[in-house]
C-alpha positions as CSV (number, residue, x, y, z in Angstrom):
1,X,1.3,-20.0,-5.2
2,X,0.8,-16.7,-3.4
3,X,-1.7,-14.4,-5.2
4,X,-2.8,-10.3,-4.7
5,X,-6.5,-11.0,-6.2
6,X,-5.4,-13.3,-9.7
7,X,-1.9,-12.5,-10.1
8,X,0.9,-14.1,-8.7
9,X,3.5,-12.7,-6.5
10,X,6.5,-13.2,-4.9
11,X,8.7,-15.8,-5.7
12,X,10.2,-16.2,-9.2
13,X,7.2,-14.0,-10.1
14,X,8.1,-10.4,-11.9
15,X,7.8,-7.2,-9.3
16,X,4.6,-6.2,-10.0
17,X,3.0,-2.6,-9.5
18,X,0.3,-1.1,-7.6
19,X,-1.0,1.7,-9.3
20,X,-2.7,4.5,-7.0
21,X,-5.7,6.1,-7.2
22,X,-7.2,8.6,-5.2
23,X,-10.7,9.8,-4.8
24,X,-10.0,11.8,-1.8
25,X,-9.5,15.7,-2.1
26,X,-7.6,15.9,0.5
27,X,-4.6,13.6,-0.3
28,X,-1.2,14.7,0.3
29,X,-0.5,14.4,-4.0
30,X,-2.5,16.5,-5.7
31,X,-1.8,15.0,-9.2
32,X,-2.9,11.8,-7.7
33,X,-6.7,12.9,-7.2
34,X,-9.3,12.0,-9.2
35,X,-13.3,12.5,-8.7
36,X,-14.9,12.7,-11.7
37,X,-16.1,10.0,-14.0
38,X,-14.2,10.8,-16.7
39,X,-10.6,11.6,-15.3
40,X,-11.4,8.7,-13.6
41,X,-12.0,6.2,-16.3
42,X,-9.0,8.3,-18.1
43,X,-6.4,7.4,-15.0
44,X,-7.4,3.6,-14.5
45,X,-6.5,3.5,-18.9
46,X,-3.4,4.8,-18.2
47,X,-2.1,3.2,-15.9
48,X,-3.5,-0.4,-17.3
49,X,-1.3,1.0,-20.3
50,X,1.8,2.0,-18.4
51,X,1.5,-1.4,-17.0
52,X,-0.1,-1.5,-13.7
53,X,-0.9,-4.9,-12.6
54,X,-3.3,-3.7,-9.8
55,X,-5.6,-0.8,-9.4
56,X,-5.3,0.8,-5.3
57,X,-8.7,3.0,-4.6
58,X,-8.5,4.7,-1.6
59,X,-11.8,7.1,-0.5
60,X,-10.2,8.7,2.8
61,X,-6.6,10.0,2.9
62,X,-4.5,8.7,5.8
63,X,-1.3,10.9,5.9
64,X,-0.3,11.3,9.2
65,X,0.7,14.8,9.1
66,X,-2.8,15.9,8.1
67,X,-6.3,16.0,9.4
68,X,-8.0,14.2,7.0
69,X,-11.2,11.7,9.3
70,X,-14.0,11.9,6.7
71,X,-17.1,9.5,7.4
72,X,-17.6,6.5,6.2
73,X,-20.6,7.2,4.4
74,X,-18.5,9.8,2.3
75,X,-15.7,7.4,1.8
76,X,-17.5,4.1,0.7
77,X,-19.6,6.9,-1.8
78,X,-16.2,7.9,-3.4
79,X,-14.9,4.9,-3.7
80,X,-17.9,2.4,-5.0
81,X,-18.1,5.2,-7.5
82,X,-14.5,4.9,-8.7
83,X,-15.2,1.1,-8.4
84,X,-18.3,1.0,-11.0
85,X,-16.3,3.3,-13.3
86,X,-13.2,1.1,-13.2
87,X,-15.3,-2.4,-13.6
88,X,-16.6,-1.0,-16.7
89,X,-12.7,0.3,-18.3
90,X,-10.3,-2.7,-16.9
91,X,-10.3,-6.1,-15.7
92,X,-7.4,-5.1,-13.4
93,X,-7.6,-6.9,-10.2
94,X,-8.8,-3.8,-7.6
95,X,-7.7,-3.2,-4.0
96,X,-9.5,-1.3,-1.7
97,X,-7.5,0.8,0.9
98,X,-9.5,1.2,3.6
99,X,-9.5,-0.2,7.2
100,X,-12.6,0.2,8.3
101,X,-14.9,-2.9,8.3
102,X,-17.8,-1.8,6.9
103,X,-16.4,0.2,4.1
104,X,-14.2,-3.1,3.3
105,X,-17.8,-5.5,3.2
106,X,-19.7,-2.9,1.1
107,X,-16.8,-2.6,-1.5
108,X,-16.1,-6.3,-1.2
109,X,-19.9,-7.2,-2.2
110,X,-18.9,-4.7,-5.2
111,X,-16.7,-7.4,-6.6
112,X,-13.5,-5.6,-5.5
113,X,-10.3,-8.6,-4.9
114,X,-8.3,-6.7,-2.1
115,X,-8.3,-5.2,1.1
116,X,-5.2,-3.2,1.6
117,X,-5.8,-2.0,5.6
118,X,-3.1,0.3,7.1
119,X,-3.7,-0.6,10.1
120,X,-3.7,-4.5,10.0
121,X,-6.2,-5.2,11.0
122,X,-6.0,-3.3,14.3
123,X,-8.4,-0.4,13.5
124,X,-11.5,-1.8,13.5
125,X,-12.8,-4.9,15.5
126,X,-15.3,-6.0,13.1
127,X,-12.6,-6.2,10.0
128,X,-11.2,-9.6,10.4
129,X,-15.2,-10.9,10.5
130,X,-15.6,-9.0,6.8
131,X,-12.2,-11.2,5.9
132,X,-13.1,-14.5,7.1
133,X,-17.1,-14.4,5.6
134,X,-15.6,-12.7,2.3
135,X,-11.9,-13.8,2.1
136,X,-9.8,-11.8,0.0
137,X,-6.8,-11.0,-0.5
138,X,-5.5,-8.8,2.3
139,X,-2.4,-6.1,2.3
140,X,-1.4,-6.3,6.0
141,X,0.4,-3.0,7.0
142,X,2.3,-2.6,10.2
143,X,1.0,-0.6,13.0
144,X,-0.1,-0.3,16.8
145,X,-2.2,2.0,17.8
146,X,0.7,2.7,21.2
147,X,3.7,4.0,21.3
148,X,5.9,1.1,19.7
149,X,10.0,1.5,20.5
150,X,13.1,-0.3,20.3
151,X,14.9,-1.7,17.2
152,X,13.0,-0.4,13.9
153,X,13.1,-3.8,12.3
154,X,11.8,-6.0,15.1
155,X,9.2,-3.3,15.5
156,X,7.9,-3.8,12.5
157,X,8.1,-7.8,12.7
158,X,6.7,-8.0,15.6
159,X,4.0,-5.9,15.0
160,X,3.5,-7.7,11.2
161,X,3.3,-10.8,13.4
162,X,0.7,-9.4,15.8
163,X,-1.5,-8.9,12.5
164,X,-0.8,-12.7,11.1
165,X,-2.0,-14.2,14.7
166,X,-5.2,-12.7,14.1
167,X,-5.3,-14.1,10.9
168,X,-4.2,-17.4,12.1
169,X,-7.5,-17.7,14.2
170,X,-9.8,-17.8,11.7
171,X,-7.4,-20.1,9.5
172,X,-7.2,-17.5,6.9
173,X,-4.7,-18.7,4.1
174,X,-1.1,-17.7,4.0
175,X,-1.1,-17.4,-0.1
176,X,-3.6,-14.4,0.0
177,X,-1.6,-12.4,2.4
178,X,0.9,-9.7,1.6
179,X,3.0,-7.5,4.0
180,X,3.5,-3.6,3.9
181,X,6.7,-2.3,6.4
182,X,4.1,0.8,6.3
183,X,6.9,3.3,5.1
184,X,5.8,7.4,6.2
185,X,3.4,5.7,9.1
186,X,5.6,6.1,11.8
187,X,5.8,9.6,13.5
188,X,6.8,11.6,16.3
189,X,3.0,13.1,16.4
190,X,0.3,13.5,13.6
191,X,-3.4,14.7,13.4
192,X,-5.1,11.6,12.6
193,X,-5.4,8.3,13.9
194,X,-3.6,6.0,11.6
195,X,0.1,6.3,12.1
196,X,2.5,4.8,14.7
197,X,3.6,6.8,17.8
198,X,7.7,6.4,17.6
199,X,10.2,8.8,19.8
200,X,12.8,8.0,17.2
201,X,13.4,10.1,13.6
202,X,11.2,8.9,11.1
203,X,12.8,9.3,8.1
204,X,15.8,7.3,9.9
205,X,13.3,4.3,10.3
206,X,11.8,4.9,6.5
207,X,15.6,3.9,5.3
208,X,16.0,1.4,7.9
209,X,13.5,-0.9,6.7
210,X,14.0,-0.4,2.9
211,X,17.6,-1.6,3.6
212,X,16.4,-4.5,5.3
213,X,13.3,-5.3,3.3
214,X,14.5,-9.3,3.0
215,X,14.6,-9.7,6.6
216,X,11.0,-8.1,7.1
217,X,9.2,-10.6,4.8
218,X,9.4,-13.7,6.8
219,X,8.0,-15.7,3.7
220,X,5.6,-13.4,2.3
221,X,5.3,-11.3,-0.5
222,X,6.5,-7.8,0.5
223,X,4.7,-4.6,-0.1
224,X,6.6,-1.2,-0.5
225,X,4.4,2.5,-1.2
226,X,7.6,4.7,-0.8
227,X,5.9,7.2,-4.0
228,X,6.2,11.0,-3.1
229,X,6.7,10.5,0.6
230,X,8.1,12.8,3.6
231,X,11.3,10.7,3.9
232,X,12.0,12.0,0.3
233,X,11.2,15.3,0.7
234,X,13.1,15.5,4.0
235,X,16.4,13.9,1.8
236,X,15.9,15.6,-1.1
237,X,14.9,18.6,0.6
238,X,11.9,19.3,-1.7
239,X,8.7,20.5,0.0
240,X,6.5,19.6,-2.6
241,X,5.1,16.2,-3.2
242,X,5.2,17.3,-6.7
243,X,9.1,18.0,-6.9
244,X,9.7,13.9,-6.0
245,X,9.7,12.0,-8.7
246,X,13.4,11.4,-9.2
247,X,13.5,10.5,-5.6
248,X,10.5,8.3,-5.9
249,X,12.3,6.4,-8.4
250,X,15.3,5.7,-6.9
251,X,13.8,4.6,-4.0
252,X,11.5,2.6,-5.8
253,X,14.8,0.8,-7.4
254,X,16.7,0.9,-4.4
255,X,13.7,-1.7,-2.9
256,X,13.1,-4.0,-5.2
257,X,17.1,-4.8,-4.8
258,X,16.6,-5.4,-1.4
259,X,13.8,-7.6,-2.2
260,X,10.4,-5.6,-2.1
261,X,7.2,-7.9,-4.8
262,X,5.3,-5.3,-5.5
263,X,5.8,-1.4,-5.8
264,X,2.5,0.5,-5.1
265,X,3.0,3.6,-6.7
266,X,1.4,7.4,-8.3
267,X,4.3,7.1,-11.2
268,X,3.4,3.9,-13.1
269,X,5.2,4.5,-16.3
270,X,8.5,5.6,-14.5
271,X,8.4,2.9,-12.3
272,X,7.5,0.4,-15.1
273,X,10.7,0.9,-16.6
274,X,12.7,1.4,-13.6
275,X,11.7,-1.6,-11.8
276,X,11.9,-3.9,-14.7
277,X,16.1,-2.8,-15.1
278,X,16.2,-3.2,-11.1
279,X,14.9,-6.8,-11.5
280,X,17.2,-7.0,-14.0
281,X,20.2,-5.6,-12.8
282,X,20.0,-7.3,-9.4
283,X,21.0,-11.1,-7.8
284,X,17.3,-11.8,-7.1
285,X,16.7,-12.7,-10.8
286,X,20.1,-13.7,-12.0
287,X,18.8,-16.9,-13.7
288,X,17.2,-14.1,-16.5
């Protein structure tokens, strides 16, 4: 059975949800950032009562459109910190979003389940040494660190196989691995280092692989984070991350139809409800 830290996924499993939570000041939501101990602890309650089935921390904010490189000192320190508070208010399975190695073995040796790297495993050298001495579960994003063109959706294969090869050298097990299209990643041009160089229109590559989400997984669970993003914003025309939960929705529906396990996501109580009618609604659970 394939498994995100204890819970099963995929399959005839239910679409779970990835409930976000940032430590980082600079994230692109603002209603997603949390730093103290108790809006902290309040956050992780909530969303275990909304009906989160994982807890995301991230320590560093990695929107491409802003500059955002804090060290890793600073980012491990916010996130261990949001790690002891949660331990102590929810056994929800938690996933670190980081992709830098020794962030990842620090927070790992925490007790933390997952490893959600945005970069595949591409970013750092040392990372795939943290996952094969520590083995956890591992959220494998696309990206390449070059200018990547050509067809959106054998981009993104090819580049989710390039990730699953380096896995496949150190034997690493295919029922702890899950695969993230990496939807706002790809860009023209951004200020930080964690986004993939495309000439094309991103938001026309954003819709192009939530239509085509099934052919993308190649037997693993799938991974979509569409909550707030640009491509919305750009649609919707609304500006503010803020203005987007609507469209958030929607597209949050829209990609469990087309096949997506788990939704990682700032709205858990909207998308709760809106993923479980989806599931539902849809011919991927029609034996319900």
């Amino acid at each position: 059975m394939k498994k995100l830290g204890n819970v099963g996924v995929g399959g005839k499993n239910p679409v779970r949800i990835m409930g976000i939570l940032n430590t980082s000041p600079e994230s692109f939501y603002k209603k997603s950032i949390v730093t103290t101990k108790q809006s902290i602890s309040n956050a992780v309650k909530e969303m275990e009562l909304n009906g989160a089935d994982f807890i995301d921390v991230g320590g560093m904010s990695t929107a491409p459109y802003l500059s955002t490189l804090v060290s890793e000192k600073i980012e491990f320190n916010r996130i261990s910190n949001a790690v002891n508070i949660i331990q102590k208010v929810s056994n929800l399975p938690i996933s670190v979003d980081t992709c830098r190695a020794n962030v990842a073995k620090c927070t790992l040796e925490l007790g933390v389940d997952i490893i959600n790297d945005i970069s595949g495993l591409k970013y750092d050298d040392k990372m795939i040494d943290v996952v094969s001495n520590y083995n956890p579960s591992l959220i494998i994003c696309a990206f390449s660190p070059k200018l990547v063109s050509g067809n959106h959706i054998t981009q993104t294969k090819n580049l989710l196989m390039k990730s699953l090869d380096i896995l496949k050298k150190i034997k690493f097990s295919n029922n702890k691995i899950i695969l993230d299209p990496s939807i706002g990643f790809f860009r023209r041009s951004g200020n930080g280092p964690f986004f993939t160089k495309i000439r094309s229109n991103f938001v026309e590559r954003d819709i192009q692989i939530i239509q085509n989400l099934n052919e993308i997984k190649q037997n693993y669970p799938i991974l979509v984070s569409v909550s707030n993003k640009s491509f919305i914003g750009e649609l919707l025309r609304k500006e503010d991350p803020s203005d987007r939960l609507f469209g958030s929705i929607a597209a949050e529906v829209v990609s469990v139809m087309n096949g997506a396990d788990i939704i990682r996501t700032h709205n858990v109580l909207e998308t709760k409800d809106a993923i479980l009618l989806a599931s539902k609604l849809s011919k991927r659970n029609k034996g319900l």
